[in-house]
C-alpha positions, 0 to 999 in steps of 0.5 A: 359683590363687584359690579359685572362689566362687559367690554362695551363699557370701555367703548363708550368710556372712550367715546364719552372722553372725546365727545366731552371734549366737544360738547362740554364749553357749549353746554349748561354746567349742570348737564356738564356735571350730569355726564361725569356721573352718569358716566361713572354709574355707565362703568358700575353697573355694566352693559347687560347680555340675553343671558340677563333675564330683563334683557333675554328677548333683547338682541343688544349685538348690532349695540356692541358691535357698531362703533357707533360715533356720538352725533355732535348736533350742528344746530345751523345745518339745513333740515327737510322735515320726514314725510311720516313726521309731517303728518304729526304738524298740525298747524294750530299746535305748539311745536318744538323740534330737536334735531340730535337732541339740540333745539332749532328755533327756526322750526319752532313754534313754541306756545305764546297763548299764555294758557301757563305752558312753557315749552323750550330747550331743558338748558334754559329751564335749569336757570329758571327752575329748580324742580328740573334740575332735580327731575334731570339728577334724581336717581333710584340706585333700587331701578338702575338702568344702564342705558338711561344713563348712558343716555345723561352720559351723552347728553347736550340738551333736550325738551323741557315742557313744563304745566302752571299749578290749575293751567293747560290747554286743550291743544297737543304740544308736539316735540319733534325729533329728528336723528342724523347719521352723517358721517357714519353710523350715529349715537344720539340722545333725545331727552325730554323732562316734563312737569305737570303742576296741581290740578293742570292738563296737558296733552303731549305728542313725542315723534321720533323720526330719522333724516335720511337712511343712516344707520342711528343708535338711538338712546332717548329718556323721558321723564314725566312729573305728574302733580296732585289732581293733574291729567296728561294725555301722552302719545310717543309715535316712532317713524326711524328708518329700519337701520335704526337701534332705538331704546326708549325709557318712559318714566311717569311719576304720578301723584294723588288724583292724578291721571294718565293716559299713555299711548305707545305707537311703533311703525318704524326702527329696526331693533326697537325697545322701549322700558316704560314705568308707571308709579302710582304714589298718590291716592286715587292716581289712574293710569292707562296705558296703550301700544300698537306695535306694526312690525314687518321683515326682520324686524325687533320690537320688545315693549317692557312695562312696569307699572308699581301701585304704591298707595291705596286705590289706584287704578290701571289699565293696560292694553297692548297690540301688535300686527307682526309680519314676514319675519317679525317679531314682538314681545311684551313683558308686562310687570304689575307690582303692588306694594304693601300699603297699596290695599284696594287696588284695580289693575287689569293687563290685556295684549293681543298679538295679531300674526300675518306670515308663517315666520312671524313671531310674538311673545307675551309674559305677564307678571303680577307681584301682589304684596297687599290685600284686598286688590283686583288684578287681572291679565290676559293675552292672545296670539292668533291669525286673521279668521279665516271665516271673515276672510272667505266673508269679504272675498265672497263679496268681491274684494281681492285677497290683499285688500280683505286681508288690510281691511280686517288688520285695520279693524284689528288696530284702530281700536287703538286709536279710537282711544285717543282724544284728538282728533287730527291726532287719530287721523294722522296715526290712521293714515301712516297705519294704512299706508304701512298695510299697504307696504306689508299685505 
């Protein structure tokens, strides 16, 4: 059957021509080479539309229809790092940030502890390391997505964070992204590449935030390795501007004994998507996965994961939140499959939705494809209004309407929080929740 293409691929084929011409002297020869052909796979396998059954809850017309130019990241240009963002700083952590995908040295401050973790710009890893040459070039035709490779098509470098086999550190690596929309509406294309040797830790915090009130389509990757009896604690907080298209996709390979905690955090963008896939190929892998969603306007938020039990005896858990107000609207899409040698499998799926306005709206849709024997597998979700006899409670006791109305939201919410292992880290995300409320209610 010939590949269905739809006219936006001829759009981003001609910028990707003259964007190449820009970026492609100051580049690393493999990422040069990546563009071509992620390129030609962009062409092949087309752009989807809501009449696609992944894409259907997904508004991808403000995509098309903006003439979005790639962002040509200018590496000397002055930059105030975003209040949100700067609540993420803390000052005894690894930073390192990137602004439209190209690292800044001068704002960095990269791990010299000698605890074996390694973090820098993906360009200088491709000379020292052969596994991130093959993480960046690894495609599985069986899940090709469109955007993941419109994101290697327009890629000029990235984060590259890489664990020694039994090291790690107990203190988070923060990468920082900063988008920029000077000049017009801006195409960027955060990528990040992660590689946890045997038996290592890792704690690891990915902020995406926007300089200033432009308009950014931003089309981020990350790709995360997980070796034998490895833990990874991860946390992806998005702080863009509501003129912001974000979509996102997280893939996490984990290996035997291996575990992964996975928390998803959404306080900003305006059309918002991310696609996070869990493969569990290794005996007794765990993972748990987390989000909080805190939508308001007009607003879209859409989180699809995926999470594929390949091997025997792994285990996940799942469980997603969202606060959806005025206009708002969030949907998840929650896939579980087990494959057939997967036999003893524990998987359980739990999401809430909490809705704030009359107009607000949420939507849940779990799927479970069961393809081996004696597994447990489980989901359930829930979409309701705050109680309206805890309301009556609190106001009975003095407090205002507004103000008992962000007291019950939080409590809603900071269960997700409470699921984090780092302190400061809890605090901050407390912080930009209540101050968010406050905004809303």
């Amino acid at each position: 059957m010939a590949p269905v293409t739809f006219e936006p691929v001829d759009a981003f084929t001609a910028r990707h021509r003259d964007f190449t011409r820009e970026v492609d002297g100051a580049t690393h020869p493999v990422i040069q080479a990546l563009r071509e052909s992620a390129i030609a796979r962009v062409s092949s396998i087309g752009f989807p539309t809501r009449k696609h059954e992944e894409w259907r809850t997904t508004d991808l017309t403000p995509v098309y229809a903006t003439p979005f130019s790639p962002a040509i990241p200018d590496p000397g240009s002055a930059v105030e790092i975003p209040l949100p963002a700067k609540l993420f700083l803390e000052a005894s952590s690894p930073l390192a940030v990137f602004v439209d995908g190209i690292f800044v040295t001068r704002l960095s401050r990269t791990p010299t502890d000698g605890h074996g973790v390694t973090v820098s710009a993906l360009s200088r890893m491709l000379d020292e390391s052969g596994d991130f040459r093959a993480l960046l070039e690894s495609y599985d035709e069986s899940r090709a997505d469109v955007f993941a490779e419109l994101n290697s098509a327009f890629l000029v470098d990235g984060a590259a964070v890489q664990v020694e086999d039994g090291k790690g550190s107990d203190r988070p690596v923060v990468l920082l992204h900063l988008s920029t929309a000077a000049g017009g509406p801006r195409h960027v294309s955060p990528r990040t590449a992660v590689i946890a040797g045997r038996g290592s830790r890792l704690r690891l915090v990915e902020i995406h935030a926007s300089l200033g009130d432009g308009r950014t389509f931003t089309n981020a990757r990350t790709d995360i390795s997980l070796h034998a009896e490895s833990t990874m604690e991860y946390v992806r907080v998005l702080v863009e501007n509501e003129g912001t298209i974000h979509i996102d996709r997280t893939s996490v390979l984990q290996e035997t004994e291996s575990t992964a905690a996975t928390h998803s955090f959404v306080f900003g963008g305006g059309t918002v998507r991310h696609n996070l896939v869990h493969t569990l190929d290794g005996e007794g892998a765990e993972a748990r996965l987390f989000g909080l969603v805190l939508a308001d306007g007009r607003r879209r938020v859409d989180n699809v994961t995926r999470i594929e039990h390949a091997r025997p005896s792994t285990r996940s858990f799942e469980r997603y939140k969202g606060i959806v107000a005025g206009e708002a609207r969030h949907s998840f899409t929650g896939r579980i499959v087990v494959r057939p040698d997967a036999a003893k499998t524990d998987a359980r799926q739990t999401i809430a939705n909490l809705l704030l306005g009359a107009r607000a709206s949420a939507e849940v849709k779990p799927q479970l494809e069961i393809l081996s024997d004696d597994v447990r597998c489980t989901h359930g979700a829930t979409v309701g209004r705050l109680d309206p006899d805890a309301l009556f409670y609190l106001r009975s006791r003095g407090i205002d309407a507004d103000e008992a109305q962000r007291i019950l939201t939080r409590a809603f919410a900071v269960e997700m929080l409470d699921e984090i292992g780092e302190e400061w880290m809890r605090r901050s995300l407390d912080t930009l929740l209540q101050d968010r409320l406050r905004r809303i209610l």
